[in-house]
C-alpha positions as CSV (number, residue, x, y, z in Angstrom):
1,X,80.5,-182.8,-1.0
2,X,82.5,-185.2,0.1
3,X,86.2,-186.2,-1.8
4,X,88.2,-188.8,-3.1
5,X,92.0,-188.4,-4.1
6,X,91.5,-191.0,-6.7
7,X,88.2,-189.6,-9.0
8,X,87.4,-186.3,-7.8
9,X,84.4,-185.2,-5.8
10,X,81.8,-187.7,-5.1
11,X,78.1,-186.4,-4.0
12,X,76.6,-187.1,-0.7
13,X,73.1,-188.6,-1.5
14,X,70.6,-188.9,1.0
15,X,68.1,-191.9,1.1
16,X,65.2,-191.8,3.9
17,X,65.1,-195.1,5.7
18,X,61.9,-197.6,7.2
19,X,61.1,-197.5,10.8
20,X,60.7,-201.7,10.7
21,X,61.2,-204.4,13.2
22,X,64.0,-206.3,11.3
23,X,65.8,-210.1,12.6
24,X,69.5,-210.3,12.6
25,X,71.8,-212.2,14.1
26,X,70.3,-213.1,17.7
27,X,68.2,-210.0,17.1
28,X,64.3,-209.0,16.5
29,X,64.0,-205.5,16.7
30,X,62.9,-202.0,15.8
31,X,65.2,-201.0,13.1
32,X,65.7,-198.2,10.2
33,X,66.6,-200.3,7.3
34,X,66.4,-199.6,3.8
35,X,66.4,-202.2,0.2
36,X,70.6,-202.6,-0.1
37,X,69.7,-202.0,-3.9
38,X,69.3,-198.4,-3.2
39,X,72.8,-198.3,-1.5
40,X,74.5,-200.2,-4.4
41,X,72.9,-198.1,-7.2
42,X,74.3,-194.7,-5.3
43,X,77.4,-196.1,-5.2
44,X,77.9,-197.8,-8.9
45,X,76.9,-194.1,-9.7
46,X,79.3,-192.1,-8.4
47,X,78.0,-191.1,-5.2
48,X,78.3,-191.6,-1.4
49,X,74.8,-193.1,0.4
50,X,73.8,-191.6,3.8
51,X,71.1,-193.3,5.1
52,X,68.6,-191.2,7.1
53,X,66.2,-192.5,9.8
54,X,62.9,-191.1,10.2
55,X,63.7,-189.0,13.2
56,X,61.3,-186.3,13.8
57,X,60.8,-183.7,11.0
58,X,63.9,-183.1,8.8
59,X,66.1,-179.7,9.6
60,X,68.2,-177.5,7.6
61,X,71.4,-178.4,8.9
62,X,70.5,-182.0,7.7
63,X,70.1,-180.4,4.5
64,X,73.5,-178.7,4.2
65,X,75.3,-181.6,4.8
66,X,74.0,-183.5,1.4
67,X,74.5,-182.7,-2.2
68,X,71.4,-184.7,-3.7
69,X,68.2,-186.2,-2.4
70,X,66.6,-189.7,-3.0
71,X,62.8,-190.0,-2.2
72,X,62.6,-193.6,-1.7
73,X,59.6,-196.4,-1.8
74,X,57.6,-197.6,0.7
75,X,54.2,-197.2,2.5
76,X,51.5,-195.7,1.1
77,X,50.9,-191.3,1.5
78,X,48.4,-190.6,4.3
79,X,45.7,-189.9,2.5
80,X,44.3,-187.1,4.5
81,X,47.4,-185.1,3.0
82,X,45.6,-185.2,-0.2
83,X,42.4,-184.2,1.5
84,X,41.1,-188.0,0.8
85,X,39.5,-190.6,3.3
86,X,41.3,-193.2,5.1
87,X,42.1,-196.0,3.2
88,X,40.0,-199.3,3.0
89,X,42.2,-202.1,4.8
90,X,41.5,-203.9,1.8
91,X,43.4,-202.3,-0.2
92,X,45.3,-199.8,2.0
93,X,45.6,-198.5,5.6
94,X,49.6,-199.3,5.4
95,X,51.0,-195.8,5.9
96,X,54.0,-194.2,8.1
97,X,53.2,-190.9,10.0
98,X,56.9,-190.9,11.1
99,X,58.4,-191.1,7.4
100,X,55.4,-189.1,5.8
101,X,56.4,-186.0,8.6
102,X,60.6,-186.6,7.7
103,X,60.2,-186.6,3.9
104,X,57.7,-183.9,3.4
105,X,59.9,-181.5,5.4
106,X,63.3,-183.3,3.4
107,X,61.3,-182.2,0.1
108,X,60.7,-178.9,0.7
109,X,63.8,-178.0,2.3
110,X,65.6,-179.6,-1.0
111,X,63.8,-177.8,-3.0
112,X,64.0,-174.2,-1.7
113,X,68.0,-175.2,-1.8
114,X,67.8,-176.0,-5.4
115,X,68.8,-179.7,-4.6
116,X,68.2,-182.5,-7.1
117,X,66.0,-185.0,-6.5
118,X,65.2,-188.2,-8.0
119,X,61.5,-189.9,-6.3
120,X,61.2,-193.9,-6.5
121,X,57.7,-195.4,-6.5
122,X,56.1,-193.5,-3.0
123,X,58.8,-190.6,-3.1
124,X,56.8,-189.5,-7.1
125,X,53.5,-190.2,-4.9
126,X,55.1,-187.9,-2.3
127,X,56.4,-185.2,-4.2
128,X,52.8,-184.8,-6.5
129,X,51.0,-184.7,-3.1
130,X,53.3,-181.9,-1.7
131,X,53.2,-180.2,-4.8
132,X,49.5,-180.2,-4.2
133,X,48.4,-183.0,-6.0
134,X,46.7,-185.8,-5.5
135,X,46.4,-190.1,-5.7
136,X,44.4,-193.0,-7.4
137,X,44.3,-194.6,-4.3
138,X,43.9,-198.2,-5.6
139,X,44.8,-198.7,-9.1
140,X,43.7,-202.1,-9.8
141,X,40.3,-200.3,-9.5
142,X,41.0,-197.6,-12.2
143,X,42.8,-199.9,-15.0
144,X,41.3,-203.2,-14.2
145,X,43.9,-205.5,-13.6
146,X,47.3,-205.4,-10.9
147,X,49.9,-205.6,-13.6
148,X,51.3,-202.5,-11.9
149,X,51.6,-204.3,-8.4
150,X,53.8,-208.1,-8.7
151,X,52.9,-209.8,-5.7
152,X,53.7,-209.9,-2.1
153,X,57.9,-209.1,-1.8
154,X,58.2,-209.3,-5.8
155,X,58.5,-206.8,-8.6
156,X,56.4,-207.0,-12.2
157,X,58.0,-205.6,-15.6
158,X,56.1,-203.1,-16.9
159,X,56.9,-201.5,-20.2
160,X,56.8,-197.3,-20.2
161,X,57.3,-194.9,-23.2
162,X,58.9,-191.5,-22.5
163,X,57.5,-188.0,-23.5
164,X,59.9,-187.2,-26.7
165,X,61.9,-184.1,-25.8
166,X,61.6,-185.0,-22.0
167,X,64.6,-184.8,-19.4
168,X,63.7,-188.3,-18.6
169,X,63.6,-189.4,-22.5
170,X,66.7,-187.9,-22.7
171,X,68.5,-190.0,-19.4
172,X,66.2,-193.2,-20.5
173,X,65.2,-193.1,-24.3
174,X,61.7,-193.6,-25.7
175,X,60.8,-196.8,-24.0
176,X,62.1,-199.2,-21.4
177,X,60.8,-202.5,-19.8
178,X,60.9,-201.3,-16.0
179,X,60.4,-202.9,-12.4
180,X,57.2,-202.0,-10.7
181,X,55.6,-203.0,-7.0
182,X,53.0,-200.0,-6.6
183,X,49.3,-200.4,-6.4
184,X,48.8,-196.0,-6.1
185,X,49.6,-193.7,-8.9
186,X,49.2,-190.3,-9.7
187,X,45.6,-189.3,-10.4
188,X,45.6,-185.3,-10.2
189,X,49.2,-184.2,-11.8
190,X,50.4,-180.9,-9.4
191,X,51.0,-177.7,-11.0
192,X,54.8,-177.6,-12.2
193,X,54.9,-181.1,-12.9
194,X,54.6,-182.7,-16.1
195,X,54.2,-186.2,-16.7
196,X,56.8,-188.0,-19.0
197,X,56.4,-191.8,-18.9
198,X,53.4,-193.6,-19.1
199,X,52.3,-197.3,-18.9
200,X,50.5,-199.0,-21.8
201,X,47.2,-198.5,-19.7
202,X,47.7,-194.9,-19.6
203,X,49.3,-194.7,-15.7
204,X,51.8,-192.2,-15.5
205,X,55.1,-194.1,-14.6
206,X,57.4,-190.8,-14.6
207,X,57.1,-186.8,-13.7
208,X,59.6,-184.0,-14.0
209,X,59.7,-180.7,-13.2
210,X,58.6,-178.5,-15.7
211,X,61.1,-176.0,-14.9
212,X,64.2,-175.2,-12.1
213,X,66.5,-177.6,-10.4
214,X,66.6,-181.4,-11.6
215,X,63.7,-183.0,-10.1
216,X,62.2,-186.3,-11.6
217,X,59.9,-188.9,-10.4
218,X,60.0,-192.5,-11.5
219,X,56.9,-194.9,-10.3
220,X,59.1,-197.6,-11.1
221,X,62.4,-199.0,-9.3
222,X,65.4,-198.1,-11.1
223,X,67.6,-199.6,-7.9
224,X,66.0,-203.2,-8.9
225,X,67.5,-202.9,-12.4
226,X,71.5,-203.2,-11.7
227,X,72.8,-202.8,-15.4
228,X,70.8,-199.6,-15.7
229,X,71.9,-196.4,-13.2
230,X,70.9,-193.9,-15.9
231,X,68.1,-192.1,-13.9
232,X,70.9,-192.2,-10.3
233,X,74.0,-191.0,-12.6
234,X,71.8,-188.4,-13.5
235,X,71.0,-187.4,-10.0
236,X,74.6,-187.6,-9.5
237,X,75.6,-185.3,-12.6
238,X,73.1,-183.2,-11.0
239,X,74.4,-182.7,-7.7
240,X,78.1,-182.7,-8.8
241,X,77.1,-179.6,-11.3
242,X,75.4,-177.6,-8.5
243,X,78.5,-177.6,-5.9
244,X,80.7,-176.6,-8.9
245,X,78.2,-173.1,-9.5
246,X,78.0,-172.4,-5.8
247,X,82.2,-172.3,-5.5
């Protein structure tokens, strides 16, 4: 953990990047890159952002150098991992071997060292999946309509109610109007989940562990909301209280 004369310890948070070709400058190139928003909602929370490339399959000295863990949105979970078909280009077929080999190995390593997590979007996809459950693979198909989805580059509101009693009631309250760009959800919920926000069509928008280190799941964007960190302070509270029990 990483400190700061003026307000104390601040967290190191980890956020896994994309493997994109970005432009820049005179530029057009292969680039890790990740949404800013993600950076700016660490940091209005308390804690320090270390972005982390895709670069082969995450190690525990990565691990040791970060104090909390954000899963973060993106391209869809290889199917196969959830013992499903490839995707129909239709609706699908945009996945990222490189990030899906990084993050499953960042998740597992986080958890066995009682790191908190908080997933975005594809990170609650990711951590149901490794958990050992499994995806609606196209949503629109499920609930009829693609209120979940916004369109290309763009985010839909989406309004969620909370589980009463939940952690995630208790950082959000019982309902809030949330930013959404996800056309997957959670279809089989993995053992030591539960799920504690849903949509109004039934589509679970939230998951937390059921018991052990702070680990929740929103399939929302909290980083596209700026006057709400709630769900990232909490991360943050999170991290900070499990450096103070190991010294």
């Amino acid at each position: 953990m990483a400190s700061n004369d003026s307000d104390g310890p601040r967290p190191v948070i980890g956020l896994p990047t994309y493997l994109e070709r970005a432009a820049f400058g005179a530029w057009d190139t292969l680039s890790a890159v990740l949404h800013h928003s993600y950076v700016a909602m660490v940091e209005r929370a308390g804690g320090i952002p270390v972005l982390l490339p895709p670069a082969g399959v995450a190690r525990p000295e990565l691990l040791a150098r970060l104090d909390g863990l954000v899963l973060t949105g993106g391209a869809d979970i290889d199917p196969a991992r959830y013992g499903a078909p490839p995707a129909a280009t239709a609706f699908g077929g945009y996945t990222r071997a490189d990030r899906d080999d990084s993050e499953f190995e960042l998740f597992r390593l986080a958890r066995a060292a009682e790191m908190p997590v908080l997933a975005v979007c594809r990170g609650l996809q990711l951590v149901n999946v490794a958990l050992g459950g499994t995806l609606v693979r196209h949503l629109p198909d499920v609930v009829g309509h693609e209120g979940h989805s916004g369109g290309s580059g763009s985010f839909t509101l989406v309004d969620v109610t909370t589980t009463p009693g939940s952690r995630v009631a208790g950082i959000i309250g019982s309902a809030l109007r949330v930013h959404c760009h996800h056309h997957q959800a959670v279809d089989r919920l993995a053992a030591g989940l539960v799920a504690t926000a849903h949509g109004a069509d039934g589509t679970i928008e939230a998951v937390e562990a059921s018991s052990g280190p702070f680990l929740v799941g929103a399939q929302w964007h909290p980083e596209e909301n700026a006057a709400d960190d709630r769900l990232m302070r909490a991360l943050v509270t999170a991290a900070v209280a499990r450096e103070e029990r190991a010294a």
